[in-house]
C-alpha positions as CSV (number, residue, x, y, z in Angstrom):
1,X,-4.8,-4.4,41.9
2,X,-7.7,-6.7,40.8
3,X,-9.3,-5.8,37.4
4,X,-12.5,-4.3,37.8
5,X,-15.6,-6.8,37.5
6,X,-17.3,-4.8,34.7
7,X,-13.8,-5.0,32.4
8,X,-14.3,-9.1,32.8
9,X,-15.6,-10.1,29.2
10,X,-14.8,-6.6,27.5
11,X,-12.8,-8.3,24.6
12,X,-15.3,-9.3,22.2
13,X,-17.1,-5.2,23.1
14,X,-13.6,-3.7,22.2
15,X,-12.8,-5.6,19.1
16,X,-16.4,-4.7,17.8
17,X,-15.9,-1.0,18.9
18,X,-12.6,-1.3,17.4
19,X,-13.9,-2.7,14.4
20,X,-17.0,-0.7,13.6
21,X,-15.2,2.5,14.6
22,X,-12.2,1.9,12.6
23,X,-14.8,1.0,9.7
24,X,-16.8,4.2,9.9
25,X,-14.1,6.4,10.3
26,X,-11.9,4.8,7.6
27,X,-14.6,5.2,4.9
28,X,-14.5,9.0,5.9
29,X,-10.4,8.3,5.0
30,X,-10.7,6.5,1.6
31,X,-13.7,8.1,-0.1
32,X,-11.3,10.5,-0.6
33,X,-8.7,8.3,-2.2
34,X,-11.1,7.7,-4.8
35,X,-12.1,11.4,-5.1
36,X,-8.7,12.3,-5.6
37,X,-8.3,10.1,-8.5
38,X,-11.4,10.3,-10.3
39,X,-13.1,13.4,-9.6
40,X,-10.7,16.2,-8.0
41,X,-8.3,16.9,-10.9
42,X,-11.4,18.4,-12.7
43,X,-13.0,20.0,-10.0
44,X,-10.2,21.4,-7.8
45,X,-7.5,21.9,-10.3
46,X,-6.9,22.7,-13.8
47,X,-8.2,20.4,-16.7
48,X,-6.0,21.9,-19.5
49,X,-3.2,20.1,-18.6
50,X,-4.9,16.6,-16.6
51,X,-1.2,15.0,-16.2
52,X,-0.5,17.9,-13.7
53,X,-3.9,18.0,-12.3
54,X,-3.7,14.4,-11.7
55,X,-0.3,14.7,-10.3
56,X,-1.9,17.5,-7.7
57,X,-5.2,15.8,-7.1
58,X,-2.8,12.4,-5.5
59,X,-0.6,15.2,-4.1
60,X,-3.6,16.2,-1.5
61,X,-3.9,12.5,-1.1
62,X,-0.3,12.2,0.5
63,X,-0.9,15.7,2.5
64,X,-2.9,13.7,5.4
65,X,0.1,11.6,5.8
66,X,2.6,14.1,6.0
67,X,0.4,15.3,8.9
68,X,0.2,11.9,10.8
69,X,3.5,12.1,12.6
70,X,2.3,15.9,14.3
71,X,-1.0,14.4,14.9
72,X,0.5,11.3,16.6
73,X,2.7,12.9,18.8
74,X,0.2,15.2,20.4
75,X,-2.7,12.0,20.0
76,X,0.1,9.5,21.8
77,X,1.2,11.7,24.1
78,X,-2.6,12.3,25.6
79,X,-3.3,8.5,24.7
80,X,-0.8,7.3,26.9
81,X,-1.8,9.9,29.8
82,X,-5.6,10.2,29.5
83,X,-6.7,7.0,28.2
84,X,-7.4,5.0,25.1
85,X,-10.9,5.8,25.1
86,X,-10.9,9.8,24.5
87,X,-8.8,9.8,22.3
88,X,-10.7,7.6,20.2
89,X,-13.8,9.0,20.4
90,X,-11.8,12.8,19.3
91,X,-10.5,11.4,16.4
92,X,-13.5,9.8,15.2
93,X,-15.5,13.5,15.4
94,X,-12.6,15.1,13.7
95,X,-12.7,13.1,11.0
96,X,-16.3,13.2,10.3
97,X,-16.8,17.1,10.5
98,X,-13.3,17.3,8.4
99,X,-14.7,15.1,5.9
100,X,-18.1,16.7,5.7
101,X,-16.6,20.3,5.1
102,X,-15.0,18.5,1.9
103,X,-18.1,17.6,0.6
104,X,-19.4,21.5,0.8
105,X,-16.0,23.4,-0.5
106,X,-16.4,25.8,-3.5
107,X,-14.7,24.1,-7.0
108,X,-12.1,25.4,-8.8
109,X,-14.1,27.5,-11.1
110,X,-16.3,29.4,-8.5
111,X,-13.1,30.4,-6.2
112,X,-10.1,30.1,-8.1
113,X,-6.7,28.6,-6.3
114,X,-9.0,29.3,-2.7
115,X,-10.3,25.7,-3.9
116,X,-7.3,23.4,-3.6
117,X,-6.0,25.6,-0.6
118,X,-9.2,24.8,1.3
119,X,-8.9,20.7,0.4
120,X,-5.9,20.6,1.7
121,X,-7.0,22.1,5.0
122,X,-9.5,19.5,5.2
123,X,-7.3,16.9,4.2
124,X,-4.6,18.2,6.7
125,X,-7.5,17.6,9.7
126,X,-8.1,14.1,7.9
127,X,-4.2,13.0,8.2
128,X,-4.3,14.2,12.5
129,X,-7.6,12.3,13.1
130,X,-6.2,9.0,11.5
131,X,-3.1,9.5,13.2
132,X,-4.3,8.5,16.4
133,X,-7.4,6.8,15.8
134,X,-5.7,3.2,14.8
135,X,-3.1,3.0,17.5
136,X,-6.3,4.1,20.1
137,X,-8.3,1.4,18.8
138,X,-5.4,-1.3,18.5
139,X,-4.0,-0.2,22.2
140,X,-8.1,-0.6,23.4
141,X,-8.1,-4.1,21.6
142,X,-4.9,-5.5,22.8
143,X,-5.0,-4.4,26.1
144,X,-8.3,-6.1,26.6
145,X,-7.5,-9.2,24.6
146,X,-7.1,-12.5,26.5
147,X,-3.0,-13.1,26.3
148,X,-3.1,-16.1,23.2
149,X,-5.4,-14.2,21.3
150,X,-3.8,-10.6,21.0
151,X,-3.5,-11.3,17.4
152,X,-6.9,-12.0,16.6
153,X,-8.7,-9.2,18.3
154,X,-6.5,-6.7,17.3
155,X,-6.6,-7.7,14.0
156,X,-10.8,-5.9,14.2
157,X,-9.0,-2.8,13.6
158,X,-7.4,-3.4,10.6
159,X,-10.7,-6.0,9.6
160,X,-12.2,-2.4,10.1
161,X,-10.2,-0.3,8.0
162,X,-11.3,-2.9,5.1
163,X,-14.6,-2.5,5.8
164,X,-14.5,1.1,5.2
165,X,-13.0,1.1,2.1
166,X,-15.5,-1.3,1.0
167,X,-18.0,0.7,2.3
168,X,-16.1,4.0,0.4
169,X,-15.9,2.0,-2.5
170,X,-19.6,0.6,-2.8
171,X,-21.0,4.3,-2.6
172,X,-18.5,5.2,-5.4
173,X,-19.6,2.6,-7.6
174,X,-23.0,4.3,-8.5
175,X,-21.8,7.7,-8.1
176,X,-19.1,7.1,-10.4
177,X,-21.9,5.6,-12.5
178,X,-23.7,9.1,-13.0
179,X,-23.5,11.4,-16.0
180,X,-20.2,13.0,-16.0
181,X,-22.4,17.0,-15.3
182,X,-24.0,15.5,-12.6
183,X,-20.8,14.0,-11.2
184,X,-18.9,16.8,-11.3
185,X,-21.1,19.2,-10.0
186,X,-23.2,17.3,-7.1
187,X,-22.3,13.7,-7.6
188,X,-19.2,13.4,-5.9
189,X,-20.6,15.4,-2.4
190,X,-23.0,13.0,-1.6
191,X,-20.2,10.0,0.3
192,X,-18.7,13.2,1.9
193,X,-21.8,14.8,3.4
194,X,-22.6,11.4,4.8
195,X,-20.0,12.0,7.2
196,X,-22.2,12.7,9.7
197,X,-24.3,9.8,9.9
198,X,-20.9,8.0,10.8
199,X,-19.3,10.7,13.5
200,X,-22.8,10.3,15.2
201,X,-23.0,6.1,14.8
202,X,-19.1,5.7,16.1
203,X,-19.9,8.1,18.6
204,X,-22.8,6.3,20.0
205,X,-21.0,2.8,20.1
206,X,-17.5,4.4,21.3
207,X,-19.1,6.1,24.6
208,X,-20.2,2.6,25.9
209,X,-16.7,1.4,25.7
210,X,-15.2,0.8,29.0
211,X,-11.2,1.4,29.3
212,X,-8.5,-1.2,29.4
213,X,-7.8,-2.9,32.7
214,X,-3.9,-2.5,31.5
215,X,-4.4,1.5,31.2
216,X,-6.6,1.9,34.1
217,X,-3.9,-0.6,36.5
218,X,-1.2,1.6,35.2
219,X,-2.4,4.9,36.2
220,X,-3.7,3.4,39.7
221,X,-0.4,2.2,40.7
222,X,2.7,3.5,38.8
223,X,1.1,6.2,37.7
224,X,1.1,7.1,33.7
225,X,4.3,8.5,32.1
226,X,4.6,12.4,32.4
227,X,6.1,12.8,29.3
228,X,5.7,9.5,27.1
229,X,7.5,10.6,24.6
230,X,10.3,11.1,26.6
231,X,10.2,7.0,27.9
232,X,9.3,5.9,24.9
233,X,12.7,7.1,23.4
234,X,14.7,6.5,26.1
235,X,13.7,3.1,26.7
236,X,12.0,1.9,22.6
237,X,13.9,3.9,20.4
238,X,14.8,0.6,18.4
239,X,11.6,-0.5,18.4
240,X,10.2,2.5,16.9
241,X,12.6,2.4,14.2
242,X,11.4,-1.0,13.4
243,X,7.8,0.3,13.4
244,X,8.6,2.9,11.3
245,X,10.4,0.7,8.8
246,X,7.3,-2.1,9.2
247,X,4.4,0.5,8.4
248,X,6.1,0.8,4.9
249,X,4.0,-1.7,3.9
250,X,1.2,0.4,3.9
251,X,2.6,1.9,0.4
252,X,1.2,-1.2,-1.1
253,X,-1.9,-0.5,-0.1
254,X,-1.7,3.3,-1.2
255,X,-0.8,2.0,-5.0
256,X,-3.1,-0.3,-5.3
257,X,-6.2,2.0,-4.1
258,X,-5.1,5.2,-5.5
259,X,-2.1,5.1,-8.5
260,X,-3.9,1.9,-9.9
261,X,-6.9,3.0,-10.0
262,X,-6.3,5.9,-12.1
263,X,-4.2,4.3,-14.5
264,X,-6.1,1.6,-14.9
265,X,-8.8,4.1,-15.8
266,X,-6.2,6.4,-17.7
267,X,-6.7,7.1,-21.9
268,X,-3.8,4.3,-22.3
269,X,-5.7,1.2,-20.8
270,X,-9.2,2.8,-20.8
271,X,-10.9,0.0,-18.1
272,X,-14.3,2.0,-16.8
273,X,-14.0,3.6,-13.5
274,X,-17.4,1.3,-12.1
275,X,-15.2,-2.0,-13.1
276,X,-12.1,-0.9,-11.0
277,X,-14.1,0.2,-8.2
278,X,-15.3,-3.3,-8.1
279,X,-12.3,-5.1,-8.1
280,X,-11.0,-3.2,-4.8
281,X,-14.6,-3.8,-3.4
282,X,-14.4,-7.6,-3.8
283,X,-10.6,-7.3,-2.8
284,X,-11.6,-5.9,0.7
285,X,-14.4,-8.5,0.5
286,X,-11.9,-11.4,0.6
287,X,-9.8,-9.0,3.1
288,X,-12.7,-9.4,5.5
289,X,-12.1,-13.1,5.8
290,X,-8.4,-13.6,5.3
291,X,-7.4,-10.5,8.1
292,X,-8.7,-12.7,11.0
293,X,-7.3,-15.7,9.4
294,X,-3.8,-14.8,9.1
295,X,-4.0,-12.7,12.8
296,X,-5.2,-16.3,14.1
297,X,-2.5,-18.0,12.5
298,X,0.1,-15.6,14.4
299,X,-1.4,-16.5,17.6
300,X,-0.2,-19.9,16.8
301,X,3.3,-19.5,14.5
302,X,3.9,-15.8,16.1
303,X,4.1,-12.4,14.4
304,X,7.3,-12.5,12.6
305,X,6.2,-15.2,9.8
306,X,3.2,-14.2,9.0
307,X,3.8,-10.7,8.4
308,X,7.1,-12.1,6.5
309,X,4.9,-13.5,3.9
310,X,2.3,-10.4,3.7
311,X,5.5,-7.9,3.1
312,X,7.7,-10.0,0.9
313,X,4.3,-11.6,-0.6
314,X,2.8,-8.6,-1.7
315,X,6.6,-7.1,-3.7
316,X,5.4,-10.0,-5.9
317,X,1.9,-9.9,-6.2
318,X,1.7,-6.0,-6.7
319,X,4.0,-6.5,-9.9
320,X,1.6,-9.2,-11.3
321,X,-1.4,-6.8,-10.9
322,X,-0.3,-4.2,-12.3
323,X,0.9,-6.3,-15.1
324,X,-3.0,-7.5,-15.3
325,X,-4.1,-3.8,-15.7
326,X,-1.3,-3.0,-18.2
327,X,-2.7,-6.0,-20.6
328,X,-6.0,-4.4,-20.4
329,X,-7.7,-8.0,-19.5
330,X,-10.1,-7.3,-17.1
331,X,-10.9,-11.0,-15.8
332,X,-6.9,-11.1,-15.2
333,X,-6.4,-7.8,-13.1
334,X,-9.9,-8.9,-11.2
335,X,-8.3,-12.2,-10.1
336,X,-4.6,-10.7,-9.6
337,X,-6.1,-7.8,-7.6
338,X,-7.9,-10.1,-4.8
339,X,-5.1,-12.3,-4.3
340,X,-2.4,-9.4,-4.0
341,X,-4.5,-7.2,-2.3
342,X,-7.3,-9.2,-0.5
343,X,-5.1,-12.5,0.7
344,X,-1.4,-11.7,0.5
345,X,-1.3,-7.9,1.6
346,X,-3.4,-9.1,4.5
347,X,-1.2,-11.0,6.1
348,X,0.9,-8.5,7.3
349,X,-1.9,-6.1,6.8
350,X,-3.7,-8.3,9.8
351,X,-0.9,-9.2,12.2
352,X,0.9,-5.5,12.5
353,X,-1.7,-4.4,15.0
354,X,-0.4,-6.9,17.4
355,X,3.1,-7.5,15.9
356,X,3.8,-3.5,16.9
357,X,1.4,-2.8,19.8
358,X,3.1,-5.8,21.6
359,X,6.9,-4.3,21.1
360,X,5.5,-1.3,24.0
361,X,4.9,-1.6,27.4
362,X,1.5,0.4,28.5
363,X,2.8,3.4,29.3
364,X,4.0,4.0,25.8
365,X,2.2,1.8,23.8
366,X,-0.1,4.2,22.2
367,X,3.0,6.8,21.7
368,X,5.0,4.2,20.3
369,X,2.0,3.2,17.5
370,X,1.4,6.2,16.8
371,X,4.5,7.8,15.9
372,X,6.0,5.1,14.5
373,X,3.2,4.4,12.3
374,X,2.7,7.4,11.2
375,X,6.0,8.0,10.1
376,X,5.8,5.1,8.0
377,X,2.4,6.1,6.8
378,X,3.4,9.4,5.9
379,X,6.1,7.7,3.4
380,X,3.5,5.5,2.2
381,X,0.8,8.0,1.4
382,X,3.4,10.3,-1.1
383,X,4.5,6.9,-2.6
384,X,1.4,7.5,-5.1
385,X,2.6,11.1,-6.3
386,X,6.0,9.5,-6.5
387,X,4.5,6.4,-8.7
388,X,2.8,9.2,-11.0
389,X,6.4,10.7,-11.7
390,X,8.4,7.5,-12.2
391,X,5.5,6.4,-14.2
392,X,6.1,8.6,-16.5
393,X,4.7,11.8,-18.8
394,X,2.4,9.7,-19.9
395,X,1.7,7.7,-17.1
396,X,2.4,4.4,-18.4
397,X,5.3,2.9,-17.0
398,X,3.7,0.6,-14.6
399,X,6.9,-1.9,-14.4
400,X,9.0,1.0,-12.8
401,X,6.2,1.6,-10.5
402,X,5.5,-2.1,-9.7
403,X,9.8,-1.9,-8.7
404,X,9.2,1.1,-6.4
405,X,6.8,-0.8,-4.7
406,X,8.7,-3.9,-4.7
407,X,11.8,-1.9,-2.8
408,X,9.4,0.1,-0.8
409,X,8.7,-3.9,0.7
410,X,12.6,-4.7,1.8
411,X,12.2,-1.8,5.2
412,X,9.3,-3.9,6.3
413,X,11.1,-7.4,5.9
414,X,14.2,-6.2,7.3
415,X,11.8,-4.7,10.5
416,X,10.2,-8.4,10.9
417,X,13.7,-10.2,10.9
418,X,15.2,-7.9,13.4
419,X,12.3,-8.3,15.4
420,X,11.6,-10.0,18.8
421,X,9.1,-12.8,18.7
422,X,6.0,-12.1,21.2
423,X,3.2,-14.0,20.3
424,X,4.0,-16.1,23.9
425,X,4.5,-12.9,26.2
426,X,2.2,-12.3,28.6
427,X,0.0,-9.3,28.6
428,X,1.6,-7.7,31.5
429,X,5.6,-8.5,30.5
430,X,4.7,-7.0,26.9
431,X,7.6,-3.8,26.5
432,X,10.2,-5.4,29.0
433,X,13.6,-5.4,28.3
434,X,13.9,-9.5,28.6
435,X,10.3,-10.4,27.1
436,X,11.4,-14.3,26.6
437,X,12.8,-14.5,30.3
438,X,9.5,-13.1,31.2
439,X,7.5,-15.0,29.4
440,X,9.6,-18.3,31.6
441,X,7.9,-16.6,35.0
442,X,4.4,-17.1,33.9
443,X,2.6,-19.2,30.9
444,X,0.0,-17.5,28.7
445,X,-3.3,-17.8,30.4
446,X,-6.3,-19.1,28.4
């Protein structure tokens, strides 16, 4: 079957859907990271006791990923028989109307308990929509990618998910900025309710997006999967695993935005909340640029190294940051944050879109993502209510949490060395039991 003229020339069009999608739909995700550790444990829970409240408030953060393995295996399941496409565009609505019904709930003190109960609803719909909308967008990316330059364009999707924190965190910066009434009251709405200026954006640049010739061969001749989940174990169960175990990596990024953030800004170090805010702005900043760097460099090395040096990279650089905020100096943790965050995170950050989309054939490969991401994810989102207890009563013990994250790293390095290298695979051999004697029938095509 001959790909269809109008999918010739679609790559650069899906990475920028990919991309802008992610982007939009991400800052819906992370505003409410920095909600959570700023703002909710006085709106949504109760301020006598602001250990537990805090404690709570990061609870609600790890809720959405406790829902990302149920969301991926319904979200995979139709990925893999439907297409990549709806499924992308349904997750992006769902997390904007999700995200805009946070910014109108009732506060503790109007409602009582109802408060939390309905956050977490909310943040429940949050966790399904993010469940599928990152393997979507990485299956759309690789599937339309030319073969030695999978890495690259799928890396858009994760280039994306920076942007939209760095979007989140530059509307934070002035409302964190306002009078503490005004904050607490109307302030902190404002990011949420603008939720619906990005459903309708993504939705508008999402529609034009054609679907992958891989998907679209697959259904035509085969036929797609009647029950992925079903192949996908049967014939990827170690893979997943490795997925699952890979995706841990994620918890570094969970620390860094969420637990450090509030103890950076906690009574014991006392940094202002506009200062931190900046330093994970100018982190993703950097992120931007280094993402597509280090998904090149896979293209040329392969997968394996490069997401070696983001998992085992960032066990060190996390402790040295949090070191920086536990001195206080805020020139130090600015300059530690970037480089563990914005250049070493990304490296594996950057190459697992390809790394794990490329470990499936297409009639899993959105199943497989998904749940096995997710999984991982759902681990890595609680890892900042579990750094809030090993850190302490008093929330200082940074060292124990900087450990936790360090072991939280070893799943992810273990994943990479157990790995099969694919960088060389061609598009259509991608998921076979023998990958490397496929790749010997045909060469990478330019």
């Amino acid at each position: 079957m001959s790909v269809p003229a109008e999918a010739v020339g679609q790559p650069k069009k899906a990475a920028a859907a990919a991309w802008i999608g992610s982007a939009l739909e991400y800052y819906d995700f992370f505003i409410y990271g920095s909600a959570a550790a700023l703002i909710f444990p006085k709106v949504f829970f109760d301020e006598s006791d602001p250990a537990t409240a805090t404690l709570l408030s990061l609870a609600t953060f790890g809720v959405a990923y406790a829902a990302r393995p149920v969301g991926a295996l319904f979200l995979g399941h139709f990925g893999d028989k439907v297409g990549r496409k709806k499924i992308m565009i349904f997750t992006l609505l769902l997390m904007g109307l999700s995200t805009f019904l946070i910014g109108c709930l009732p506060t503790r003190s109007q409602v009582g308990t109802l408060a939390p109960v309905l956050l977490v609803l909310c943040r429940v719909l949050q966790g399904i929509s993010a469940a599928g909308e990152q393997a979507s967008a990485n299956s759309m990316t690789l599937e339309h990618a030319p073969s030695n330059r999978r890495g690259f364009f799928t890396s858009f999707t994760l280039g994306g998910t920076q942007g939209g924190q760095l979007i989140a965190t530059l509307v934070f910066i002035p409302v964190a900025a306002l009078p503490e009434h005004q904050l607490l009251t109307w302030g902190w709405r404002i990011p949420f309710w603008a939720s619906v200026v990005v459903a309708a954006v993504g939705y508008f640049i999402r529609r034009r997006l054609e679907e992958t010739p891989a998907f679209a061969k697959q259904a035509a001749t085969e036929g797609v999967a009647k029950l992925p989940l079903a192949v996908l174990m049967r014939e990827h169960w170690a893979d997943v695993l490795r997925v699952i175990g890979g995706a841990l990596v994620a918890s570094v990024s969970t620390i860094f935005t969420v637990w450090a953030l509030a103890y950076a800004t906690s009574d014991s170090v006392g940094m202002s909340r506009s200062s931190m805010l900046w330093v994970g702005a100018l982190a993703n900043l950097v992120a931007l640029a280094a993402i597509p760097l280090w998904a090149s460099l896979s293209d040329r090395i392969g997968r394996r190294p490069v997401f070696l040096i983001g998992a085992a990279g960032s066990a060190i650089a996390m402790f040295l940051y949090l070191w920086a905020i536990s001195t206080g100096n805020y020139p130090l943790t600015l300059i530690l944050g970037i480089v563990a965050f914005g250049v070493v995170y990304s490296a594996a950050n950057g190459v697992w879109p390809s790394f794990y989309g490329e470990m499936f054939s297409t009639r899993v490969r959105l199943s497989g993502m998904a749940i096995g991401t997710q999984i991982g994810f759902a681990v890595a989102g609680f890892a900042v209510t579990f750094a809030a207890q090993i850190a302490g009563p008093d929330g200082t013990d940074w060292s124990s949490v900087a450990l936790f994250t360090a072991a939280l790293c070893v799943p992810p390095v273990i994943a990479a060395l157990s790995a099969r290298e694919t960088h060389k695979v061609p598009t259509e051999h991608l998921g076979e039991p023998s990958p490397a004697n496929a790749s010997q029938r045909e060469t990478v095509t330019a």
